[in-house]
C-alpha positions in Angstrom: 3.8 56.3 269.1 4.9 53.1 268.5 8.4 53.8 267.7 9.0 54.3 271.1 7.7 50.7 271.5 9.6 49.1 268.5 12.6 47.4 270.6 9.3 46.1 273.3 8.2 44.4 270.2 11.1 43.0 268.3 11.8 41.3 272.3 8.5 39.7 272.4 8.2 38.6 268.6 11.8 37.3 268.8 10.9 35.3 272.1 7.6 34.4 270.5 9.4 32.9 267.4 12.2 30.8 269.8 9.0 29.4 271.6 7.3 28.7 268.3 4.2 30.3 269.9 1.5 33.1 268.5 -0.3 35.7 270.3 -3.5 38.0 270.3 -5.6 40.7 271.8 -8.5 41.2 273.0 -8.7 45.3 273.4 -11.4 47.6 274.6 -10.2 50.9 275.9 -7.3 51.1 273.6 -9.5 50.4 270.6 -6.9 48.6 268.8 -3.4 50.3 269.5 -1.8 46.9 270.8 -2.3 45.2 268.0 -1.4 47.9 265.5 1.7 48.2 268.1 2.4 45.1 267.0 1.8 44.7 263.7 3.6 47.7 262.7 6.9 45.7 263.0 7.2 43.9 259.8 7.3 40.0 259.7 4.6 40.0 262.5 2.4 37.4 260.9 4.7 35.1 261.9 4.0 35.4 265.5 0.8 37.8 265.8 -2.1 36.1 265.1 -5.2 38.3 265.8 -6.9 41.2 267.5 -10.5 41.6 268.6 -11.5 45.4 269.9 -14.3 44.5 271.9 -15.2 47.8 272.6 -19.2 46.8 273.9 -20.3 45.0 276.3 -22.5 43.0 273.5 -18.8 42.6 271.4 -17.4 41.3 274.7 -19.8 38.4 274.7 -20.2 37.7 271.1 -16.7 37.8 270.3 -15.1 36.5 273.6 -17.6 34.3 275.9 -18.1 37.0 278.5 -21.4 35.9 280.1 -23.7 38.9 280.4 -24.2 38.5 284.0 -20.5 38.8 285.3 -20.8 42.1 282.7 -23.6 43.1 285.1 -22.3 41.7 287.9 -18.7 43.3 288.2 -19.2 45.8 285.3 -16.7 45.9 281.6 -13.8 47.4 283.5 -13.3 44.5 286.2 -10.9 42.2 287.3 -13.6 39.3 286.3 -14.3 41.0 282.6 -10.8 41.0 281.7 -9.7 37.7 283.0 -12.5 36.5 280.9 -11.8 38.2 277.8 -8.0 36.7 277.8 -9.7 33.0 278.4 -11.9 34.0 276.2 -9.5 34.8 272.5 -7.8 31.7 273.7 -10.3 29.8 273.7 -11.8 31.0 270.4 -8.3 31.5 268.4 -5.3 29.4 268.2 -2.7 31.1 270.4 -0.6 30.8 272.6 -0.7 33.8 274.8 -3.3 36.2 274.9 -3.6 40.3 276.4 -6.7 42.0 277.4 -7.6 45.4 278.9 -10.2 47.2 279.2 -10.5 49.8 281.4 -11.9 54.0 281.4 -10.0 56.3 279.3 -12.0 59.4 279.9 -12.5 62.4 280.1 -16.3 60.7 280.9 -17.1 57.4 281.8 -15.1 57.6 285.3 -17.1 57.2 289.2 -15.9 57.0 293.1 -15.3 53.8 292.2 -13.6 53.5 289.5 -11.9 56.8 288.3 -11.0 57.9 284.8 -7.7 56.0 284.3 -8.8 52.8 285.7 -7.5 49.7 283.8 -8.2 46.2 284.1 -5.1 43.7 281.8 -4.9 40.0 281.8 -2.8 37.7 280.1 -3.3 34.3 279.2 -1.3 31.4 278.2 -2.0 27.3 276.9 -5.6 28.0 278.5 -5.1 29.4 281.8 -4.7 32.9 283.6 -1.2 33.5 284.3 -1.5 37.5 285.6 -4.7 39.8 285.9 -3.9 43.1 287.6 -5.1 46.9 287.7 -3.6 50.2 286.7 -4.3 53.4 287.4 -2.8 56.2 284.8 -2.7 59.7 284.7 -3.2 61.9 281.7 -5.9 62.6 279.3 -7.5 60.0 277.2 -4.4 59.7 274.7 -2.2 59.6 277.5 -4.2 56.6 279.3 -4.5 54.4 276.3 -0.8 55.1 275.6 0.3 53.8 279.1 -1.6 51.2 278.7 -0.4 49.7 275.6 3.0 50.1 277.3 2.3 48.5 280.3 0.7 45.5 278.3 3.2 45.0 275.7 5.5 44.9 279.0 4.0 42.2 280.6 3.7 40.4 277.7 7.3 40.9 276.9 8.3 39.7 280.6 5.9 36.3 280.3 7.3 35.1 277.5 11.3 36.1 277.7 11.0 34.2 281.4 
């Protein structure tokens, strides 16, 4: 898996390391894979500071400031939740740039509303959201979390080589 991301990753830790700045993520549906992504290129300590897999709601507010009531409000896998949790590792860690997602792998979890493949990333920089947008991928769970850590690492790469 991630050595078809490994040339995504040397871009953003050899941006990351001209701009003296750190990143994290906050990660829920892919449990983890962005930061191992990231970490799997060695070195990465010098620009990857932390991940948080906030796979429950309960880890979403402990670990990242979620309030409850936008979790209830909007649901995990929400434009709202995921600004939040971006806000949220910055505001808890010392970074630079943070990534979140969240969003419905499947094959259960999906509705009308929001289908299995449904992701919610934001990304965060010096305190502020710079981009919160939905996905929708195709594909079976593996698939879905594996689009997803592409599409991240993607927008992460394009924020901070701009």
């Amino acid at each position: 898996m991630f050595a078809d991301d490994t040339e995504l990753i040397q871009r953003i830790a050899l941006a990351l390391i001209r701009r003296k700045e750190r990143m994290g993520v906050a990660e829920s549906c892919t449990g983890g894979l962005i930061g191992a992504a990231c970490t799997s290129l060695s070195g990465s300590s010098q620009w990857f500071e932390r991940g948080v897999v906030s796979y429950s709601d309960q880890s979403k507010t402990e670990l990242l400031g979620v309030p409850p009531a936008l979790i209830a409000l909007h649901g995990s896998v929400s434009e709202a939740v995921a600004g939040h949790m971006a806000r949220g590792l910055l505001a808890h860690a010392p970074l630079d740039w943070a990534l979140a997602v969240t969003g419905i792998a499947g094959p259960t979890g999906g509705s009308e509303g929001k289908p299995v493949g449904t992701v919610w990333l934001a990304l965060a920089h010096d305190g502020r959201l710079v981009r919160c947008w939905q996905e929708r991928f195709d594909g079976d769970r593996h698939a879905v979390r594996l689009a997803t850590v592409r599409v991240g690492l993607q927008a992460l790469c394009d924020a901070v080589e701009d």
